[in-house]
C-alpha positions as CSV (number, residue, x, y, z in Angstrom):
1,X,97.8,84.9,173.2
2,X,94.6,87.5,174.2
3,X,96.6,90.0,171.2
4,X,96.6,86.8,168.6
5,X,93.4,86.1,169.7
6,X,92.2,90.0,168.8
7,X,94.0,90.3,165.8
8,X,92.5,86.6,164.1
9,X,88.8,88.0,165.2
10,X,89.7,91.3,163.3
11,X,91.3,89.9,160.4
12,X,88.2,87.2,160.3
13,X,85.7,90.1,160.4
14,X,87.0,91.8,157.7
15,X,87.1,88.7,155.2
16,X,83.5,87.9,156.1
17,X,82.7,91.4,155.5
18,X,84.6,91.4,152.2
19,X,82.9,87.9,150.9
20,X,79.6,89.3,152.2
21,X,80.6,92.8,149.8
22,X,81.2,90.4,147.1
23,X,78.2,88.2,147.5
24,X,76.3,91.4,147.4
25,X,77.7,92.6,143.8
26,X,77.5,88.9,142.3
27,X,73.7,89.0,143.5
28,X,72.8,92.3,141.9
29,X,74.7,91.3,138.8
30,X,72.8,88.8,138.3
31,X,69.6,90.1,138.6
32,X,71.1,92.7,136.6
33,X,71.4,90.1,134.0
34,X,68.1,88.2,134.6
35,X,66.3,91.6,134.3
36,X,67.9,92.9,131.1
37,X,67.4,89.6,129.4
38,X,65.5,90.4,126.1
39,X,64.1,87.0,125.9
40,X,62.5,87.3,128.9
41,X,61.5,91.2,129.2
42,X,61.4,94.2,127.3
43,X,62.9,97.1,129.5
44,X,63.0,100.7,128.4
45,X,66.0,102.3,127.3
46,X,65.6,104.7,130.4
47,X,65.5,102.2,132.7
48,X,68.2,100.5,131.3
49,X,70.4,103.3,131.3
50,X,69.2,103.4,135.6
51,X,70.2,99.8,136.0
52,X,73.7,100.3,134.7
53,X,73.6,104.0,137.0
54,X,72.8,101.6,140.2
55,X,75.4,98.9,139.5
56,X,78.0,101.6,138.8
57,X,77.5,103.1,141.8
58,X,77.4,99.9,143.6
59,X,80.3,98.9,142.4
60,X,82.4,101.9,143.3
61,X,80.5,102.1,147.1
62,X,82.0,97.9,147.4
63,X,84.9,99.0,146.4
64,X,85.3,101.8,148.5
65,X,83.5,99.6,151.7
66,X,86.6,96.9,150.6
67,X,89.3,99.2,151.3
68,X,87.4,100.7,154.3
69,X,87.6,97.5,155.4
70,X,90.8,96.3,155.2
71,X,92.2,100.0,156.7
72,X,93.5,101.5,153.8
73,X,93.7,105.3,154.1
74,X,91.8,105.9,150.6
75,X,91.9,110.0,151.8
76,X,95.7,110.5,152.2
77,X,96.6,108.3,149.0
78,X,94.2,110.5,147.0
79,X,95.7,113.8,148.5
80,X,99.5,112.6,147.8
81,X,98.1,111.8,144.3
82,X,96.7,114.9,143.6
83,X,99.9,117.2,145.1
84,X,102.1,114.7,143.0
85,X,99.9,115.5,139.9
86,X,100.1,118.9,140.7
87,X,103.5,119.4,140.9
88,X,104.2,117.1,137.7
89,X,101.6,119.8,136.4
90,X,104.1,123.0,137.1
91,X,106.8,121.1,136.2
92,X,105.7,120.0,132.9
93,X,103.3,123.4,131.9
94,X,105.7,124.3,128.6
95,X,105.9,120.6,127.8
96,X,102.3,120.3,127.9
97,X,101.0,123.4,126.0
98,X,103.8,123.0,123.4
99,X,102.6,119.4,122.7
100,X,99.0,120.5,122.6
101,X,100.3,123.2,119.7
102,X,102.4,120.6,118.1
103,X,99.4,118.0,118.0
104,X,96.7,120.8,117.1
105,X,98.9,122.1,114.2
106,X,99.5,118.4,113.1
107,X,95.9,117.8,112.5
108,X,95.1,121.2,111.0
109,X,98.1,120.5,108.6
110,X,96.3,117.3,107.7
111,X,92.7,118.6,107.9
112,X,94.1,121.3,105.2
113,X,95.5,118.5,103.4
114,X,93.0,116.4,103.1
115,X,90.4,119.4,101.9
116,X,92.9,120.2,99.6
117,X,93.5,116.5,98.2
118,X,90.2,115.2,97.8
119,X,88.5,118.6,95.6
120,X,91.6,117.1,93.3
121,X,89.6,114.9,90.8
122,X,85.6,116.2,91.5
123,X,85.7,118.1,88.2
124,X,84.2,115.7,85.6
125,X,87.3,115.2,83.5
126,X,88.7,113.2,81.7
127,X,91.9,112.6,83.8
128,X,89.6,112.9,87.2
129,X,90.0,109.1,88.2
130,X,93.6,109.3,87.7
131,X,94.0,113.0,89.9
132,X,91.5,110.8,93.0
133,X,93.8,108.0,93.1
134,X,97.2,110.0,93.3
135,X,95.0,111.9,96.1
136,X,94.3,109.0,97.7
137,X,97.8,107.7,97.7
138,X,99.3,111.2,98.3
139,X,97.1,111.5,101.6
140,X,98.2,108.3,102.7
141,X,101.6,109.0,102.6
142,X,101.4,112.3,104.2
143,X,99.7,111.3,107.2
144,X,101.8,108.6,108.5
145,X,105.1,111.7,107.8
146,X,103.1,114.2,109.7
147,X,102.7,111.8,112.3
148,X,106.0,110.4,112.9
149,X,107.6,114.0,112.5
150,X,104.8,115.2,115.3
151,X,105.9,112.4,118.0
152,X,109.7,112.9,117.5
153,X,108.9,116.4,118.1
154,X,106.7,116.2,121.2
155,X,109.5,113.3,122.3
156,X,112.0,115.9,122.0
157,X,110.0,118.7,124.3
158,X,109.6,116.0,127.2
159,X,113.4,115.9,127.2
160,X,113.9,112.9,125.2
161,X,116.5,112.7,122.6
162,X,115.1,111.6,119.5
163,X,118.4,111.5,117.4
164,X,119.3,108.1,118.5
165,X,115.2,107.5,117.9
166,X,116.1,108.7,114.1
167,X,119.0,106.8,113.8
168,X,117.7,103.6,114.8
169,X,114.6,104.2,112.7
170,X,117.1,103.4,109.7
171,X,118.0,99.9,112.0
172,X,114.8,98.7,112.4
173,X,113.7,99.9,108.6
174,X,116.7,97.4,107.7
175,X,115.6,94.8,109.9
176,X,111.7,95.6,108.9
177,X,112.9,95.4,105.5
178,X,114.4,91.7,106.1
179,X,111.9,90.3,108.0
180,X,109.0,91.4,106.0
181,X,110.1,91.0,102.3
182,X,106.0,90.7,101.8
183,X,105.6,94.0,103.6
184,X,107.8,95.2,101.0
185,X,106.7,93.7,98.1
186,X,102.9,94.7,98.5
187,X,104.4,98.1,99.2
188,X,106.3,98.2,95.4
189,X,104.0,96.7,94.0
190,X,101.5,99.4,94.9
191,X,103.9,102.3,93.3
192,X,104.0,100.4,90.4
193,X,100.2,100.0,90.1
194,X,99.8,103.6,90.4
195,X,102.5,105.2,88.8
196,X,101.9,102.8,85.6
197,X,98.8,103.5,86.0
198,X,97.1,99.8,86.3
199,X,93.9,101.4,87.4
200,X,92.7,104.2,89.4
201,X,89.8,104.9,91.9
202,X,86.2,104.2,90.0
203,X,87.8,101.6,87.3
204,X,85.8,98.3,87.1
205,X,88.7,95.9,87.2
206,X,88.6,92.0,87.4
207,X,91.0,90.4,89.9
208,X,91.3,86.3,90.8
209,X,87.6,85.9,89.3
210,X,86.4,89.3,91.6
211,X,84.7,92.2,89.3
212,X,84.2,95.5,90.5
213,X,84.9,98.9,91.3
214,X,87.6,99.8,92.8
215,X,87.2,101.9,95.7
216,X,90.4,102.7,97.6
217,X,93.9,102.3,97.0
218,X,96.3,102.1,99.5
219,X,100.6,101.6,99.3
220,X,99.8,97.8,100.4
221,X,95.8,97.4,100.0
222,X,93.5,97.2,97.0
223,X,89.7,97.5,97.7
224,X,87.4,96.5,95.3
225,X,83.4,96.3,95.5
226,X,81.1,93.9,93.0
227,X,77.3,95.5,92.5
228,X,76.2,92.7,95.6
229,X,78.1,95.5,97.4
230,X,80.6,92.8,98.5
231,X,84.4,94.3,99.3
232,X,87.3,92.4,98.3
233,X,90.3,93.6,99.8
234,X,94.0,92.5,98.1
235,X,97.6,92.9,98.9
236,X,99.0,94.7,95.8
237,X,101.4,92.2,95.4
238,X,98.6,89.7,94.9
239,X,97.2,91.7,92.7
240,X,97.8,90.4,88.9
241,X,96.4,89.4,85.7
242,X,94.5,92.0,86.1
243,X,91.3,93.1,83.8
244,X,90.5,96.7,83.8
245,X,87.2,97.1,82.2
246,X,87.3,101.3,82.2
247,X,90.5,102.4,80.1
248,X,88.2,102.5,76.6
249,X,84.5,102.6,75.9
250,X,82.5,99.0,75.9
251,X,80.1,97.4,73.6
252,X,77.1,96.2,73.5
253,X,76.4,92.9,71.6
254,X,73.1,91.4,71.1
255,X,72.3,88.0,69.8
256,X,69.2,87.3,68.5
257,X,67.9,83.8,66.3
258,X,65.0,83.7,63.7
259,X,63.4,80.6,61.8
260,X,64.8,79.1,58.7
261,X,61.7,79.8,56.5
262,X,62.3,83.4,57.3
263,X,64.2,85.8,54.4
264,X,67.1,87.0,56.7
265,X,67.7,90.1,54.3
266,X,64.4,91.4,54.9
267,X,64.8,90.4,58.8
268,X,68.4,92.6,59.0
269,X,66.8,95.7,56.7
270,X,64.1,96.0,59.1
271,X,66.2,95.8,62.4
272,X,69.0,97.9,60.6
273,X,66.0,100.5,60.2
274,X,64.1,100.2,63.5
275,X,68.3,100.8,65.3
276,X,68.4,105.0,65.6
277,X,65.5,104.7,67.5
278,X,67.7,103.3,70.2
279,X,69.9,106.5,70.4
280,X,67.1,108.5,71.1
281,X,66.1,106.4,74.0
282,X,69.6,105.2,74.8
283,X,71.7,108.5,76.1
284,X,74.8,105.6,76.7
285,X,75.1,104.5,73.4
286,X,78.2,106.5,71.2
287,X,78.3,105.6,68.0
288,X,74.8,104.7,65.7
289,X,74.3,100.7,66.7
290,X,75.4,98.5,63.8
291,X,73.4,95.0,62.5
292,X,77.0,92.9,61.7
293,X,74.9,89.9,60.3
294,X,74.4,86.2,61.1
295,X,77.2,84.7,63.1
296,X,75.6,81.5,63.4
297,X,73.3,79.0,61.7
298,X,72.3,76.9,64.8
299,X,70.2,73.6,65.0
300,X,66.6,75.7,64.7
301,X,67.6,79.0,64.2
302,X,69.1,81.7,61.9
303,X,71.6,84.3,64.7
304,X,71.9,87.1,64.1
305,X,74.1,90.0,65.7
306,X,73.9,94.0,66.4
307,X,76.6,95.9,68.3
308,X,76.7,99.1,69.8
309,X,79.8,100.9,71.4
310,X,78.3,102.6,74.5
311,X,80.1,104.7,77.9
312,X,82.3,102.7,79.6
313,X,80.6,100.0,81.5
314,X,77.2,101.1,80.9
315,X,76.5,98.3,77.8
316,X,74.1,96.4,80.0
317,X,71.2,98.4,80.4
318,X,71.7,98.9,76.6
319,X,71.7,94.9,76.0
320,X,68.7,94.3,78.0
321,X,66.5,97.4,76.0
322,X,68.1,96.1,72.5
323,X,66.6,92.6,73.1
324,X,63.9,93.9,74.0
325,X,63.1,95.8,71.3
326,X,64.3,93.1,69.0
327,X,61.7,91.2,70.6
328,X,58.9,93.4,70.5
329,X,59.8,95.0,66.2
330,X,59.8,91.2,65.0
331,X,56.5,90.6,66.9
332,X,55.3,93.3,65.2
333,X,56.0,92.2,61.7
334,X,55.1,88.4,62.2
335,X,58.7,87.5,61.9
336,X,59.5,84.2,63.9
337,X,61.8,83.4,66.7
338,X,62.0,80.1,67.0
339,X,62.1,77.9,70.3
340,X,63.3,74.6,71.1
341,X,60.6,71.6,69.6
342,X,60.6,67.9,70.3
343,X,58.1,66.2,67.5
344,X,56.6,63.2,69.0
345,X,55.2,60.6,66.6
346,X,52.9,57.8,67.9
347,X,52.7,54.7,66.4
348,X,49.4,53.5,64.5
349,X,47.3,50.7,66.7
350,X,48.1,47.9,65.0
351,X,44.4,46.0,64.2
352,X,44.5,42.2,65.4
């Protein structure tokens, strides 16, 4: 009775002093929290970093006070750890540096790779998009074979037998291939986009309603960022009806209106003289801009056209200087561009 007595009082001890541990740690992380509250104070980043120190240490000293408590020999478990680490140590030195060598050489091989890959393409060729993209594409491919051939081999070192690891690999590609026919398809489709040659790295493409440039292509993946600098991201096999902006040069068109008491030949002769000033100022534009003519008689104006073939996808900047100019060389010569007019006529008072 006196022994059960004993042994309740000792077992009662230690759970008081374990709740009062935990109370402890519960209290300081909430002040912790209360303190480090940026709504309520602004605290250094020095003493921040000293709160966290404290608590850290804190936690490990309750921790340690915890097993104290409850007699757990925290010495003799750490030294049969250590000579059990130890001896897998000894055991295991030609596994372990042979790893190391296998890992290190993997990543050099795909540092080298890499650096080799990606000065593909820098030169400003015409064929550099396409040499990035197979890069691209290329590196992919070779990074997920130097890491699977890297783990069978370190597998192998540890004493594992990788041949049935290599022969189920063809299992579960089979079952892979069954069970994740999208997988699969995102996977072709990519090939096909790059070997065919849909678009490479840098193209402006149009996808689903989503312009912009495409900046990374993956086996499955399709990245593609607008000028927001927003980054759509499309399975390949998702990816159709596709518009790529960048295969041929683009043209600038320019619409302009002028009134109907105006004499449209003298109008187009003067624009059609004032245009090679634009390829001085214009380094984009190719080929000498071009006055095609009126395309439209509207409701209060006479349009008119010019076109100019310019780099690929640089015909904006172009558009906005053209109208500009148009703007400011019929100002010049008093020539009219009409604006929308609503003629309001009154009625006469009539005289009782």
């Amino acid at each position: 009775m006196n022994s059960f007595i004993m042994l309740w009082a000792s077992d009662t001890v230690k759970s008081i002093v374990t709740v009062a541990i935990l109370l402890v740690l519960i209290i300081a992380f909430f002040i912790q929290r209360n303190v480090l509250n940026p709504e309520k104070h602004e605290v250094k980043k020095h003493a921040v970093i000293l709160i966290y120190v404290g608590l850290f240490i804190l936690l490990f000293a309750a921790i340690l006070g915890v097993l104290a408590v409850w007699g757990y020999n925290l010495s003799m478990q750490t030294t049969q750890f250590i000579e059990q680490f130890v001896l897998f140590i000894e055991n295991s030195v030609a596994a372990i540096i042979g790893s190391l060598l296998v890992i290190l050489f993997s990543m050099l091989l795909y540092k080298i790779a890499r650096i080799a890959l990606f000065r593909v393409g820098k030169a400003g060729s015409s064929k550099a998009r396409r040499k990035k993209t197979i890069a691209k594409v290329t590196l992919s491919i070779l990074k997920y074979t130097i890491v699977l051939f890297a783990l069978l081999i370190v597998l192998s070192m540890w004493g594992i037998n990788v041949l049935p690891a290599i022969a189920g690999l063809g299992i579960a590609g089979l079952v892979i291939g069954l069970g994740a026919q999208k997988f699969i398809n995102d996977l072709i489709s990519g090939f096909f986009i790059i070997f065919e040659h849909h678009y490479d790295v840098g193209d402006k493409i149009e996808v689903k309603g989503f312009k912009g440039e495409v900046i990374d292509i993956g086996l499955k993946t399709t990245k593609i960022k607008n000028w927001k600098g927003e980054v759509k991201i499309l399975n390949n096999g998702d990816v159709n009806d596709i518009t790529n902006f960048a295969m041929y040069e683009s043209v600038a068109v320019v619409d302009f209106g002028i009134a109907y008491q105006e004499d449209i030949s003298s109008v187009l002769t003067l624009v059609e003289s004032k245009l090679p000033e634009l390829k001085q100022i214009l380094p984009q534009i190719i080929d000498q801009p071009k006055v095609l003519g009126v395309v439209d008689l509207a409701a209060s104006s006479v349009n008119c056209r010019v076109i100019a073939t310019t780099r690929n996808e640089e015909h904006y900047e172009v558009e906005r200087v053209v109208r500009r100019k148009i703007k400011e060389w019929l100002d010049e010569a008093g020539i009219e561009i009409p604006y929308p007019q609503v003629v309001v006529n009154q009625p006469k008072d009539r005289k009782n």
